[in-house]
PyMOL CGO cylinders between C-alpha atoms (Angstrom):
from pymol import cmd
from pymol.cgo import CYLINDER

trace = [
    CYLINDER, 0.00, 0.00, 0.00, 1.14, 3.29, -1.17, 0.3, 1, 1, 1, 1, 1, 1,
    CYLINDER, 1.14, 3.29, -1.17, 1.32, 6.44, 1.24, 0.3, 1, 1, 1, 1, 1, 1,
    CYLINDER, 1.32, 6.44, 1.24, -1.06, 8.93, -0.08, 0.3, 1, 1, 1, 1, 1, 1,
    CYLINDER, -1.06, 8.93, -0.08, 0.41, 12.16, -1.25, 0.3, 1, 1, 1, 1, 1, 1,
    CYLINDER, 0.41, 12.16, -1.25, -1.14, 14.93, -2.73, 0.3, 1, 1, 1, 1, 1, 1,
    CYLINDER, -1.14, 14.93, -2.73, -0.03, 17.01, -5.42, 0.3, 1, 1, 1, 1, 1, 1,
    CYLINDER, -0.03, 17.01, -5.42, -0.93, 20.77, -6.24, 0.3, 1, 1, 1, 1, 1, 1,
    CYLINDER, -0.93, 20.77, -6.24, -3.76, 20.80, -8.72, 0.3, 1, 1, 1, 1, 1, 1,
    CYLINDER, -3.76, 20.80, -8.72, -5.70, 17.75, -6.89, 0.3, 1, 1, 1, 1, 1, 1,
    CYLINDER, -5.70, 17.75, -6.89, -6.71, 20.01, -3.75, 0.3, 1, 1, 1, 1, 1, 1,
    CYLINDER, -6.71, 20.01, -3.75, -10.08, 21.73, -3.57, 0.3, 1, 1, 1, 1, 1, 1,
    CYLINDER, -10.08, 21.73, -3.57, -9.59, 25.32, -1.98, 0.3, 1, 1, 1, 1, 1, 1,
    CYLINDER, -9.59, 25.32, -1.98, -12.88, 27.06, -0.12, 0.3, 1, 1, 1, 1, 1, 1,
    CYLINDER, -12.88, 27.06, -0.12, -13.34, 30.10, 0.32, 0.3, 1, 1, 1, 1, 1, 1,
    CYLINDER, -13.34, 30.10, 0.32, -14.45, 31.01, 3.88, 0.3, 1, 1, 1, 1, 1, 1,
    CYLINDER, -14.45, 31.01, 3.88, -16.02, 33.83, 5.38, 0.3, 1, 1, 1, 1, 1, 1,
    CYLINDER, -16.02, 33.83, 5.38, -15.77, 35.00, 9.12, 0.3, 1, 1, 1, 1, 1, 1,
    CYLINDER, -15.77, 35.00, 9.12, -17.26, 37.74, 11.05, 0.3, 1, 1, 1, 1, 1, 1,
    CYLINDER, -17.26, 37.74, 11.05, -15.31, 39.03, 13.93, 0.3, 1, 1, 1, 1, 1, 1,
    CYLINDER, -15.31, 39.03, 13.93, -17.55, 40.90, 15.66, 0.3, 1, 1, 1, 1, 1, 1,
    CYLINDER, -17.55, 40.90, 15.66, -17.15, 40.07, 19.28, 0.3, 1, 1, 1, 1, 1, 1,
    CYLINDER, -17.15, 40.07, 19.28, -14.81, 37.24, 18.73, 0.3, 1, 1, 1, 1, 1, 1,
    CYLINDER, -14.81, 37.24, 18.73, -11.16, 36.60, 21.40, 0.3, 1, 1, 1, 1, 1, 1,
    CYLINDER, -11.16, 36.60, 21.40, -8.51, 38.10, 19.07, 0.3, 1, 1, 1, 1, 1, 1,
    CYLINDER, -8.51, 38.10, 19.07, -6.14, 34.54, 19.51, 0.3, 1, 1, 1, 1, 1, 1,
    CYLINDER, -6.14, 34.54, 19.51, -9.17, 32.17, 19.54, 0.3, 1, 1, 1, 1, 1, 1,
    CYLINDER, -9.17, 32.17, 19.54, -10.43, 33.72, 16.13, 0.3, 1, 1, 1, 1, 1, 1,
    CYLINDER, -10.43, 33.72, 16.13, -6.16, 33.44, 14.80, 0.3, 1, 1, 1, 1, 1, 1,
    CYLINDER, -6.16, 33.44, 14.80, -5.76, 30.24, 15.64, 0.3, 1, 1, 1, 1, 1, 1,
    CYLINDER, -5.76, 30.24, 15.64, -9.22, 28.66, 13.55, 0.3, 1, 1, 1, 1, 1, 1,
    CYLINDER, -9.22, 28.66, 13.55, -8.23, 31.27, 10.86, 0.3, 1, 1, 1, 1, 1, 1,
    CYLINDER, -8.23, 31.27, 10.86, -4.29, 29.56, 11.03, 0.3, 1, 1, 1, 1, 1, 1,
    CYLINDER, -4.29, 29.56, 11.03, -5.58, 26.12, 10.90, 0.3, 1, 1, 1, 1, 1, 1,
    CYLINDER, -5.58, 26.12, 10.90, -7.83, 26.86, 8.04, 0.3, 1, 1, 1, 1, 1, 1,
    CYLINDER, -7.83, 26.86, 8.04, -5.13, 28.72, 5.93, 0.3, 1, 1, 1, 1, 1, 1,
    CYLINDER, -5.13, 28.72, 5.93, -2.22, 25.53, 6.31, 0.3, 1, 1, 1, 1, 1, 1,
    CYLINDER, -2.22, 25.53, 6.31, -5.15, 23.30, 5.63, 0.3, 1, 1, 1, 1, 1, 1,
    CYLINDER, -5.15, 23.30, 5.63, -4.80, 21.41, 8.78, 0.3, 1, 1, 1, 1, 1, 1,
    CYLINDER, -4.80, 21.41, 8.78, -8.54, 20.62, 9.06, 0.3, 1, 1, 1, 1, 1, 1,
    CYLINDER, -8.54, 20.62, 9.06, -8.75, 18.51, 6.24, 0.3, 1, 1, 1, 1, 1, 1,
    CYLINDER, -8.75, 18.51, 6.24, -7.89, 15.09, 5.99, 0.3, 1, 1, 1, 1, 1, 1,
    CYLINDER, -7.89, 15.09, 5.99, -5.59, 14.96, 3.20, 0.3, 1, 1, 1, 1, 1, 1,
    CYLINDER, -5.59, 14.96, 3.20, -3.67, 17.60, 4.96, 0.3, 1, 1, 1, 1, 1, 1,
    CYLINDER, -3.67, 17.60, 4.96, 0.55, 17.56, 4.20, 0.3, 1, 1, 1, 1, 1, 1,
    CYLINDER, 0.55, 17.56, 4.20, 2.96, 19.50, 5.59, 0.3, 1, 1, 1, 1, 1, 1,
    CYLINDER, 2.96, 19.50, 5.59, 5.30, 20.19, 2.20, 0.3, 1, 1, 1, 1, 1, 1,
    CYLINDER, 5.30, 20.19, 2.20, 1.96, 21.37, 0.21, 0.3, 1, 1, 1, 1, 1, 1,
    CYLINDER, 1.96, 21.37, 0.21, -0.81, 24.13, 0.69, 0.3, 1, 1, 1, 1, 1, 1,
    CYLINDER, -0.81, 24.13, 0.69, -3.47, 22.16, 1.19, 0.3, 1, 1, 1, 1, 1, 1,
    CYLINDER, -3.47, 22.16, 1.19, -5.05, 24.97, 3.14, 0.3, 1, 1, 1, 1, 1, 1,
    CYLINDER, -5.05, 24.97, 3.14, -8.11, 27.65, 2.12, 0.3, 1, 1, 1, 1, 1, 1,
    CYLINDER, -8.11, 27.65, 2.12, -8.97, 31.20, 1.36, 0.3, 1, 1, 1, 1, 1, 1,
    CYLINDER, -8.97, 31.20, 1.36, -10.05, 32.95, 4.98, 0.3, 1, 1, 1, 1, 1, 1,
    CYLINDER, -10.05, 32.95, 4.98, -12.30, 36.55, 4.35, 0.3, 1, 1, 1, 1, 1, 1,
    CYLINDER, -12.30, 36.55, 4.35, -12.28, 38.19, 7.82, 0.3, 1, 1, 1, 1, 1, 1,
    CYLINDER, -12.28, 38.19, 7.82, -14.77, 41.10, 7.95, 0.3, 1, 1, 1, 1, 1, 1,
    CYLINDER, -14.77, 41.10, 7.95, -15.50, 43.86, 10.96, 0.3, 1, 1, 1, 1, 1, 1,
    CYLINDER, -15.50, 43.86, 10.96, -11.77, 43.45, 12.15, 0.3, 1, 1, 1, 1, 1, 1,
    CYLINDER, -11.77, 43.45, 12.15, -12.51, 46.75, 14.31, 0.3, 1, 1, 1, 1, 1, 1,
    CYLINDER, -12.51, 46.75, 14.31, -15.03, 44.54, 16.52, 0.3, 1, 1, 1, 1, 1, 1,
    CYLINDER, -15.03, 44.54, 16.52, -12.70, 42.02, 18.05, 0.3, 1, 1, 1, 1, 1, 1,
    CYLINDER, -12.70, 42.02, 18.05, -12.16, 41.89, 21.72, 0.3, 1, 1, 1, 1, 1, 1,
    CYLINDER, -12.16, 41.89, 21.72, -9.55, 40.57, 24.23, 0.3, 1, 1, 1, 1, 1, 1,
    CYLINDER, -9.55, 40.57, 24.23, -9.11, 39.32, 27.45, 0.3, 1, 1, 1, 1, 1, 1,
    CYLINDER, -9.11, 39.32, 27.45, -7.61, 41.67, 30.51, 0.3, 1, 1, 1, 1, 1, 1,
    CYLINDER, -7.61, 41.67, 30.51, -5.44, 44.51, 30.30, 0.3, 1, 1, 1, 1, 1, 1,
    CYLINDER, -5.44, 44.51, 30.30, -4.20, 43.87, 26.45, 0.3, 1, 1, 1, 1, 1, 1,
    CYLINDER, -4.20, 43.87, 26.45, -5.81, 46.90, 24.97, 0.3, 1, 1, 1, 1, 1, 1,
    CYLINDER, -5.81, 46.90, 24.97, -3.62, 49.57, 26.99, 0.3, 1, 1, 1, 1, 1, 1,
    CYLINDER, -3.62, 49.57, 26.99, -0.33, 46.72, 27.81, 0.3, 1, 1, 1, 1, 1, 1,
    CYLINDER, -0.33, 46.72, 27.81, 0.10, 44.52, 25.24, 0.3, 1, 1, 1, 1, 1, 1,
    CYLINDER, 0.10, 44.52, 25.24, 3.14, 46.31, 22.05, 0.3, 1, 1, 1, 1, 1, 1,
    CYLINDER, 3.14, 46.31, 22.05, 3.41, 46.33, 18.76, 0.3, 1, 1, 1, 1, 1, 1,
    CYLINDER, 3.41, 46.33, 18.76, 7.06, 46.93, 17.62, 0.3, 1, 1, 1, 1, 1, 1,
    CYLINDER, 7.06, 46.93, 17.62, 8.34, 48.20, 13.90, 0.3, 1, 1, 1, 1, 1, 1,
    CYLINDER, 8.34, 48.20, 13.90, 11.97, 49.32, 13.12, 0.3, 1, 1, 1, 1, 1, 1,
    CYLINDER, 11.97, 49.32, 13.12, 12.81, 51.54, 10.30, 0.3, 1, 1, 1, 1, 1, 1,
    CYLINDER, 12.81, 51.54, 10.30, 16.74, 49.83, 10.55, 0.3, 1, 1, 1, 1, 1, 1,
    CYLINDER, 16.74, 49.83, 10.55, 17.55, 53.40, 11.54, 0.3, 1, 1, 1, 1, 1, 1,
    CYLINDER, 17.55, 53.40, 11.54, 19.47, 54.74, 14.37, 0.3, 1, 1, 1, 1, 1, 1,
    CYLINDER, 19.47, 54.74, 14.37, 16.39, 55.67, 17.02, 0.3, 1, 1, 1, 1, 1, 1,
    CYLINDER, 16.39, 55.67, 17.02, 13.93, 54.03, 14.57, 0.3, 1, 1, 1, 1, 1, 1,
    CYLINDER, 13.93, 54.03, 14.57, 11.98, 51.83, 16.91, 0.3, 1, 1, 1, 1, 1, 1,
    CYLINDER, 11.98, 51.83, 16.91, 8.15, 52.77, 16.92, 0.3, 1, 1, 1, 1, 1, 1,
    CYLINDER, 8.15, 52.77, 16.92, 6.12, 51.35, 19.53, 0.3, 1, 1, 1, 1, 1, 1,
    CYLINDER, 6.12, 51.35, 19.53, 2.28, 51.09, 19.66, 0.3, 1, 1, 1, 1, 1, 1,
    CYLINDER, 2.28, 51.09, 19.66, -0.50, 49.72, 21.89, 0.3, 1, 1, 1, 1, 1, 1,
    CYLINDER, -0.50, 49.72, 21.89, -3.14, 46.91, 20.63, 0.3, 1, 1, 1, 1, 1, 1,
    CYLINDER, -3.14, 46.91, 20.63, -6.05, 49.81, 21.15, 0.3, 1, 1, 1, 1, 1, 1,
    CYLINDER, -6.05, 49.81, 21.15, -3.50, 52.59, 19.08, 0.3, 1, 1, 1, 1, 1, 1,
    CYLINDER, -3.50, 52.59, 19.08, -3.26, 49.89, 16.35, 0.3, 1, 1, 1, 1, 1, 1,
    CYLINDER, -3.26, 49.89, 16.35, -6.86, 49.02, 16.47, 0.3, 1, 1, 1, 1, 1, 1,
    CYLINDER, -6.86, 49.02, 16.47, -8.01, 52.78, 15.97, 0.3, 1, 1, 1, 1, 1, 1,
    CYLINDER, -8.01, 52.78, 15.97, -5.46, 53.39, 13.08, 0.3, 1, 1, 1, 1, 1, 1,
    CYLINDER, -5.46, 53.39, 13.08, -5.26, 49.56, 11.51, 0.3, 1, 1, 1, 1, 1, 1,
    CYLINDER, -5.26, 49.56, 11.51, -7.31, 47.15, 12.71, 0.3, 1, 1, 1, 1, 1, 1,
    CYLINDER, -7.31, 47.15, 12.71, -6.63, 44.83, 9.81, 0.3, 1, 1, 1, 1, 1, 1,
    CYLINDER, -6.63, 44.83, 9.81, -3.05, 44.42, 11.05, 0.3, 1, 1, 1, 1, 1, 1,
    CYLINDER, -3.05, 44.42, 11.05, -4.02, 42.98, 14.71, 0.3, 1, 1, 1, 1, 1, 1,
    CYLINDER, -4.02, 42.98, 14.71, -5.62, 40.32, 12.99, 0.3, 1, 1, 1, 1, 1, 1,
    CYLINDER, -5.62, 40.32, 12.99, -3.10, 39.57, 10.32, 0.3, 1, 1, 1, 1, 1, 1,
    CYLINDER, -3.10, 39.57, 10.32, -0.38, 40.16, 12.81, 0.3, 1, 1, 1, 1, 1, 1,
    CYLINDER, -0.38, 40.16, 12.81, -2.08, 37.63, 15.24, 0.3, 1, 1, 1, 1, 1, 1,
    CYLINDER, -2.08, 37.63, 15.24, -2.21, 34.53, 11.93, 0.3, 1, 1, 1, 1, 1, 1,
    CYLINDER, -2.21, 34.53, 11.93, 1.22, 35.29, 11.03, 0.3, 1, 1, 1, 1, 1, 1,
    CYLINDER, 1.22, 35.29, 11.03, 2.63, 34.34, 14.48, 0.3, 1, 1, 1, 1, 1, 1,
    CYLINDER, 2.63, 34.34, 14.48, 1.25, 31.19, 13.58, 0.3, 1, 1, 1, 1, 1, 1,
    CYLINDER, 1.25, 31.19, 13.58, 1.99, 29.85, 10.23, 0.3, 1, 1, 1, 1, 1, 1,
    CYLINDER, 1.99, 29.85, 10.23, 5.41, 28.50, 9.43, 0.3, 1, 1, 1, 1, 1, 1,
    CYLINDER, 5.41, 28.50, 9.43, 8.02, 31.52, 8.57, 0.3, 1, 1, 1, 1, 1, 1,
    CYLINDER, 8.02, 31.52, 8.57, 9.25, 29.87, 5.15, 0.3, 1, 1, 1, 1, 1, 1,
    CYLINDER, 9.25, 29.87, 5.15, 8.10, 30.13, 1.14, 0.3, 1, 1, 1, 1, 1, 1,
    CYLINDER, 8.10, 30.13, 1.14, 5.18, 28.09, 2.04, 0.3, 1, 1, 1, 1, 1, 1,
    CYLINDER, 5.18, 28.09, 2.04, 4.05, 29.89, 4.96, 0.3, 1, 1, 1, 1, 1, 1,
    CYLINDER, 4.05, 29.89, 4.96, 4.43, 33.11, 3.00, 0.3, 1, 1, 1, 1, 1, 1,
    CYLINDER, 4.43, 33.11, 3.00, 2.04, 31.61, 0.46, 0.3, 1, 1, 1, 1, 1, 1,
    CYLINDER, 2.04, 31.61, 0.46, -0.45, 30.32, 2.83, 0.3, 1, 1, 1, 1, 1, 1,
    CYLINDER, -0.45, 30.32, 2.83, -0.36, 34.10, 4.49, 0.3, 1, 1, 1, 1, 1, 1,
    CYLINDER, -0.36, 34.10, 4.49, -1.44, 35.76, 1.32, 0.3, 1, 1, 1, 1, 1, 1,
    CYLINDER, -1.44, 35.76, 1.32, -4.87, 33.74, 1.24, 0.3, 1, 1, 1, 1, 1, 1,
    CYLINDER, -4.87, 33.74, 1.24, -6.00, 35.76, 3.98, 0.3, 1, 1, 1, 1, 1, 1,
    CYLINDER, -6.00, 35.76, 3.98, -8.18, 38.46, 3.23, 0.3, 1, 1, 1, 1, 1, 1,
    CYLINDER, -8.18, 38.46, 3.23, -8.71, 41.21, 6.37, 0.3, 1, 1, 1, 1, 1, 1,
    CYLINDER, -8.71, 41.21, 6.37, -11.55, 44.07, 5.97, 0.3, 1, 1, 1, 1, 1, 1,
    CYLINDER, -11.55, 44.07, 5.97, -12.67, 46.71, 8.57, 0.3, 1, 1, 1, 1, 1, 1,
    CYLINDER, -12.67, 46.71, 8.57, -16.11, 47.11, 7.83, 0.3, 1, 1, 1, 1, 1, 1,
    CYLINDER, -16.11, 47.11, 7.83, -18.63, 44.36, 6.70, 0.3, 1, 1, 1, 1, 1, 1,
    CYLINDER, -18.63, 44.36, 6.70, -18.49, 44.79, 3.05, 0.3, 1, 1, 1, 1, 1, 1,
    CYLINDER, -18.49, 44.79, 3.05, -16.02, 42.64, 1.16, 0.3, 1, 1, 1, 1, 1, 1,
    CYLINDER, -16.02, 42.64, 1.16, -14.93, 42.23, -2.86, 0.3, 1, 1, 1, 1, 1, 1,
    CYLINDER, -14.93, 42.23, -2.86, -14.94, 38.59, -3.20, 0.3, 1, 1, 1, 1, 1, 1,
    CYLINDER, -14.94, 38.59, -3.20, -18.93, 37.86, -2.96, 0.3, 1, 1, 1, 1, 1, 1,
    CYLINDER, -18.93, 37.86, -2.96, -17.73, 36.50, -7.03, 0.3, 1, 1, 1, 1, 1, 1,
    CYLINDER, -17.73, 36.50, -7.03, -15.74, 33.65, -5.56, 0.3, 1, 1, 1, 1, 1, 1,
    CYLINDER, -15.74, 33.65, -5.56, -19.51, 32.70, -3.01, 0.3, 1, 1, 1, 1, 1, 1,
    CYLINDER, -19.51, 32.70, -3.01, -17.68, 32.59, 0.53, 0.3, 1, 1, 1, 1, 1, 1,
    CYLINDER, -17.68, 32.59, 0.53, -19.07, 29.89, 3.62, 0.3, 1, 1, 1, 1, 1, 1,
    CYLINDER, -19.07, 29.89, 3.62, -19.65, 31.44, 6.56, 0.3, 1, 1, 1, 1, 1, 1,
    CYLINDER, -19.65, 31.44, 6.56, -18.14, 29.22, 9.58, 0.3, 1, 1, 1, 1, 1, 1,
    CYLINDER, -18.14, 29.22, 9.58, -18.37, 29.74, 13.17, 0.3, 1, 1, 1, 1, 1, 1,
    CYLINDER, -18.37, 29.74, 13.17, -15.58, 30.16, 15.63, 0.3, 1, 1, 1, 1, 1, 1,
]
cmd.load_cgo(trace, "trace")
């Protein structure tokens, strides 16, 4: 009996849509994570993206647990001398909400060319309105 492998154009990709209003900022990253690498299918494989597209809409309405919103950082550098910006989770989620999520998912997928292709399937909007009612998005429940 052969191992079962599967190759690039034999995997069926969803698209999925999922409405964060109200939803725990790492409990809503980690279902969106899994979907992305695929994980919850069964002919999952680590070496191919077996994984789906992910539409994430009112990114503005997430919530979190304790004192996150005023202590937990966000951290760029411009690779400048004195170039470190620093920012709160509630500065970021007046200015980019988007980003908290997408931050969030990236912590979580693998930091290589296949991770980097499973990242770009994920779509992040603030407001409820999305372009890709074309490709007939599933609505799933964290």
């Amino acid at each position: 009996m052969k191992t079962y492998n599967p190759k690039k154009g034999e995997i069926e990709q969803k698209w999925w849509l999922v409405n964060a209003d109200g939803k725990i900022l790492g409990r809503l990253a980690t279902e969106i994570a899994v979907r992305l690498r695929g994980k919850n299918k069964p002919q999952f494989a680590r070496h191919v993206d077996t994984g789906d597209f992910v539409v994430v809409v009112n990114a503005e309405k997430i919530k979190v647990t304790g004192n996150k919103l005023e202590d937990k950082m966000y951290y760029n550098h411009s690779q400048y001398p004195g170039g470190l910006k620093e920012r709160t989770l509630k500065e970021l989620l007046d200015k980019k909400p988007e980003d908290v999520i997408k931050r969030a998912v990236w912590g979580m997928i693998p930091k290589n060319k296949l991770g980097r292709a499973v990242y770009k399937k994920l779509k992040v909007y603030k407001g409820s309105a999305h372009p890709h009612a074309a490709q007939n998005p599933q609505e799933f429940q964290v």
